[in-house]
C-alpha positions in Angstrom: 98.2 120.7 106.4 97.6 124.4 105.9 96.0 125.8 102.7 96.4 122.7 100.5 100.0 122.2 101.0 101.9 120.0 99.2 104.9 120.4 101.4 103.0 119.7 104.3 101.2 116.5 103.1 104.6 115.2 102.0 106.6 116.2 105.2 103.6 114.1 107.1 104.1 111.2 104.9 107.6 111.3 105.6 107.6 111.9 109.2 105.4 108.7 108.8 107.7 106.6 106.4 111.0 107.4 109.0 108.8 106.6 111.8 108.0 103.0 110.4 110.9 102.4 109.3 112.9 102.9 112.7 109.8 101.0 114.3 110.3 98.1 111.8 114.3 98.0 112.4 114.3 98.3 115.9 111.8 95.1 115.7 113.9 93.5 113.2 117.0 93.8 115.5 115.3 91.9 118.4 112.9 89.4 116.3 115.2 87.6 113.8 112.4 86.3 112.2 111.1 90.0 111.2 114.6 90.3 109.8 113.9 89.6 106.3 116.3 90.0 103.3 116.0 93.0 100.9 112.8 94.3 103.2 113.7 98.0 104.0 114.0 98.8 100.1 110.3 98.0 100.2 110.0 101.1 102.1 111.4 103.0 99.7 109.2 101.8 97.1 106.0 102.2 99.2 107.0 105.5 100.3 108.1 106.4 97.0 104.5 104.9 95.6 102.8 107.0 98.2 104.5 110.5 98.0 103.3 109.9 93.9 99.7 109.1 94.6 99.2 111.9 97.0 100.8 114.7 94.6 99.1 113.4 92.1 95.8 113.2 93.7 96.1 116.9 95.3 96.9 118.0 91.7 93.8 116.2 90.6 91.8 117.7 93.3 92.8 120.8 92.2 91.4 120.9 88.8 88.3 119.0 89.3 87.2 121.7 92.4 83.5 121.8 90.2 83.7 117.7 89.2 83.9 117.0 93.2 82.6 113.6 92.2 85.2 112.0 89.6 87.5 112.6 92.5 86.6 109.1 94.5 87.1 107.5 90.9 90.5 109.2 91.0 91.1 108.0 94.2 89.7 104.3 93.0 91.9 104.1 89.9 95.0 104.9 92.0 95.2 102.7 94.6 94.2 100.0 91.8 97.9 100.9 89.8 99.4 101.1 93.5 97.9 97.4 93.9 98.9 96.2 90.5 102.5 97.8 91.1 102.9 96.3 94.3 102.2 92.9 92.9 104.9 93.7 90.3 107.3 94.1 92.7 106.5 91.2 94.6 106.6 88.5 91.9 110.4 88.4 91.7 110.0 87.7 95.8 107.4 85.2 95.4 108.7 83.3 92.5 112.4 82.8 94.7 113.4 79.7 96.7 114.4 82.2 99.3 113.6 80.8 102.9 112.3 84.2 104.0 110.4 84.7 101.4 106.7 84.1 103.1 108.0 86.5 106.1 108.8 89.1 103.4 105.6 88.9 102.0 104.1 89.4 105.0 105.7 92.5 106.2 105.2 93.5 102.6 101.6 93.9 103.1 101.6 95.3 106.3 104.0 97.8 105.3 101.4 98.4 101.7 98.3 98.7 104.6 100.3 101.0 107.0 101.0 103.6 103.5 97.5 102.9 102.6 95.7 104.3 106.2 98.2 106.8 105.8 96.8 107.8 102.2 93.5 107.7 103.3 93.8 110.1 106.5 95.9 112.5 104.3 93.1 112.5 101.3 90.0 112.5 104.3 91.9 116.3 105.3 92.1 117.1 101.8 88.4 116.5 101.1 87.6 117.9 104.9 89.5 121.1 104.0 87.5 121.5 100.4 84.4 121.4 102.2 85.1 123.7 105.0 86.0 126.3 102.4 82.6 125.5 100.9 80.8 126.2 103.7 83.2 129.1 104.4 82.5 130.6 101.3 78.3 129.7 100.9 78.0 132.0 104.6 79.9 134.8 103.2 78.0 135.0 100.3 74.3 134.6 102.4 75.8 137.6 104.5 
């Protein structure tokens, strides 16, 4: 990600996001069991979910360059909502007689964990990149 870019975080996430998804087809197709109804629009939603919390948390870390600080409670408070919205999106699946309903459950999560690494490494260059141009800027100004 050069310079902050928005268009490059989200052009990771999706190179990500198609990635996983052709992973978790091409294992569908040869393991019925991971075959699970209505599955692959949770990818949308996760991806959808994730592509929100990143913009929002580069526009965040944006504004609070001198509040460095409030940004982990940023951080905190939106993976809490992506959590709680998850969990809304789940009940409908849970609360079903479906027989696949434990297996999409399962692949829910791991799908939720797989976005959620992904959100963290994209935040860690974010905050590694802040820093840099700290350090950048503190030797200029000793010289």
């Amino acid at each position: 990600m050069k310079s902050n870019s928005l268009v490059g975080a989200l052009a990771v996430l999706a190179v990500f996001g198609v990635c996983l998804f052709a992973v978790h087809f091409l294992l569908a197709r040869a393991i019925p069991v991971c075959a699970a109804e209505g599955i692959y629009e949770a990818h949308i939603f996760l991806f959808g979910l994730t592509a929100a919390v990143v913009l929002v948390l580069k526009f965040i870390f944006r504004k609070m360059t001198e509040k460095q600080g409030l940004f982990g409670y940023a951080f905190m408070a939106s993976s809490l909502i992506k959590m709680a919205l998850a969990v809304v999106f789940l009940i409908p699946i849970i609360k079903s007689d479906a027989d696949y309903r434990i297996a999409y459950v399962i692949q829910f999560f791991i799908l939720y964990f797989a976005y959620l690494i992904m959100e963290v490494v994209l935040v860690a260059k974010l905050l590694k990149q802040q820093d840099s141009q700290k350090q950048e800027k503190l030797q200029q100004e000793n010289k």
